[in-house]
C-alpha positions in Angstrom: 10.4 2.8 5.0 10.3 3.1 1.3 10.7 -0.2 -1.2 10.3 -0.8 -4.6 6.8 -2.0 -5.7 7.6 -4.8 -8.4 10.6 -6.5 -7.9 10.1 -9.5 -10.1 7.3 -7.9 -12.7 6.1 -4.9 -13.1 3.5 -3.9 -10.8 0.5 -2.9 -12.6 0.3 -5.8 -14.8 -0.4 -7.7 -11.9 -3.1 -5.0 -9.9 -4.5 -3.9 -13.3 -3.6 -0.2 -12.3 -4.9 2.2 -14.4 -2.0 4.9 -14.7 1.6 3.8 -14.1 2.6 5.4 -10.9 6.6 6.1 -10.8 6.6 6.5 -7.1 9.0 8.6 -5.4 10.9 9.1 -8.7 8.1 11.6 -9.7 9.2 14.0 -6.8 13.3 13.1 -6.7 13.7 12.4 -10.5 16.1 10.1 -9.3 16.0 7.1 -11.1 17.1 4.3 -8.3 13.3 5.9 -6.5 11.2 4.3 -10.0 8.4 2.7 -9.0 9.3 2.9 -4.8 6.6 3.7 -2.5 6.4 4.1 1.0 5.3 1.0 3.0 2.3 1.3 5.1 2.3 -0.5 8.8 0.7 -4.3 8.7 -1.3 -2.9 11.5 -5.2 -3.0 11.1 -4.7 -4.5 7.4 -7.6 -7.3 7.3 -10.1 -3.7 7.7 -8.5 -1.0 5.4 -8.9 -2.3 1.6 -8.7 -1.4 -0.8 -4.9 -2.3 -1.6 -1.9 -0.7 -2.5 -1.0 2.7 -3.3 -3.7 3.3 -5.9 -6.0 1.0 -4.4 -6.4 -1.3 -7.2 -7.3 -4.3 -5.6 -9.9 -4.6 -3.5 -9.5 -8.0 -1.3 -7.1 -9.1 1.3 -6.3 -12.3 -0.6 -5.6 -11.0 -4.0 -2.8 -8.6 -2.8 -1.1 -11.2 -0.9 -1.3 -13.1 -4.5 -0.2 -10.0 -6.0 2.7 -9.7 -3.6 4.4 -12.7 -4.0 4.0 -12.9 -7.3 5.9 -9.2 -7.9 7.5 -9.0 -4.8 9.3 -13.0 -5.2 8.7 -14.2 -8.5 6.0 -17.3 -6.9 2.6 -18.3 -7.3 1.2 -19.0 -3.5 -1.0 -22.1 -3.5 -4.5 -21.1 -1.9 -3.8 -22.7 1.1 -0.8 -20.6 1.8 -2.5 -17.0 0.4 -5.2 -18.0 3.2 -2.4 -19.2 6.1 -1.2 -15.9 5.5 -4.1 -13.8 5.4 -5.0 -15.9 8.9 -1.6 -13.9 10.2 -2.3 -11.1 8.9 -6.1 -11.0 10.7 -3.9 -11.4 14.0 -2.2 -8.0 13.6 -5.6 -6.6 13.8 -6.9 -4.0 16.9 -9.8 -1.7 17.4 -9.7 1.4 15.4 -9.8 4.8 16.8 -13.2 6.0 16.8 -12.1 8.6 14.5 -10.2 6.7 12.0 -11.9 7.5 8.9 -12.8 11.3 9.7 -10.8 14.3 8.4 -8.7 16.2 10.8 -9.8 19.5 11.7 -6.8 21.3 10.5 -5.9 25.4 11.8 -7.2 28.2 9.8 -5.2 29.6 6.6 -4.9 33.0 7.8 -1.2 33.6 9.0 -0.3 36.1 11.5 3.0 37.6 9.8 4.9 40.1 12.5 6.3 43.4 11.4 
C-alpha cells in the first residue's frame, strides 16, 4: 500500500529530513504520487528504528508524535504517544535469525541461448 506522507504539514518539517524526498512522484512524474511512499507492515516495529523512509528519527515515540501531528493535524498528549507505543510493542515477534543479513543473490553472468 502506498499513502501520502504529510497530510496535514509537510513532512520533513516535522522529521527534520535532510533532502525532500518526492516519493513515488520521482519514478511516475505523476503529480497525485508527491510525497507517497509505500507503507511498511506494523510488524516487528518497537525493534527496527530508525523511522520513516529516510530514517530521520530515531525513537519509537517521536514518530508516533510525528505521525499524528502530519498524518491528523493533533498534538498526542504523552500519555497517549506511550498508550500507543504499548500497542504497537504487542505486534512484536521473534525475528528471523537472518533478518539483518544481505541475501546471497545469483551470479551476474547470463546464459543467453543461440
Amino acid at each position: 500500500m502506498f499513502q501520502k506522507f504529510g497530510v496535514v504539514e509537510e513532512y520533513w518539517k516535522a522529521t527534520g529530513s535532510q533532502e525532500i524526498d518526492t516519493g513515488r512522484f520521482g519514478f511516475t512524474k505523476d503529480p497525485a504520487d508527491r510525497y507517497v511512499f509505500k507503507v511498511p507492515s506494523l510488524r516487528n516495529v518497537t525493534m527496527t528504528p530508525p523511522y520513516f523512509h529516510d530514517g530521520s528519527v530515531a525513537v519509537l515515540d517521536e514518530a508516533v508524535k510525528v505521525m499524528g501531528r502530519i498524518q491528523l493535524g493533533v498534538a498526542l498528549p504523552d500519555a497517549e504517544v506511550g498508550e500507543i507505543v504499548v500497542f504497537l510493542g504487542t505486534l512484536t515477534g521473534p525475528l528471523p535469525a537472518n533478518f539483518a543479513a544481505a541475501p546471497t543473490l545469483p551470479s551476474a553472468a547470463v546464459k543467453r541461448e543461440p
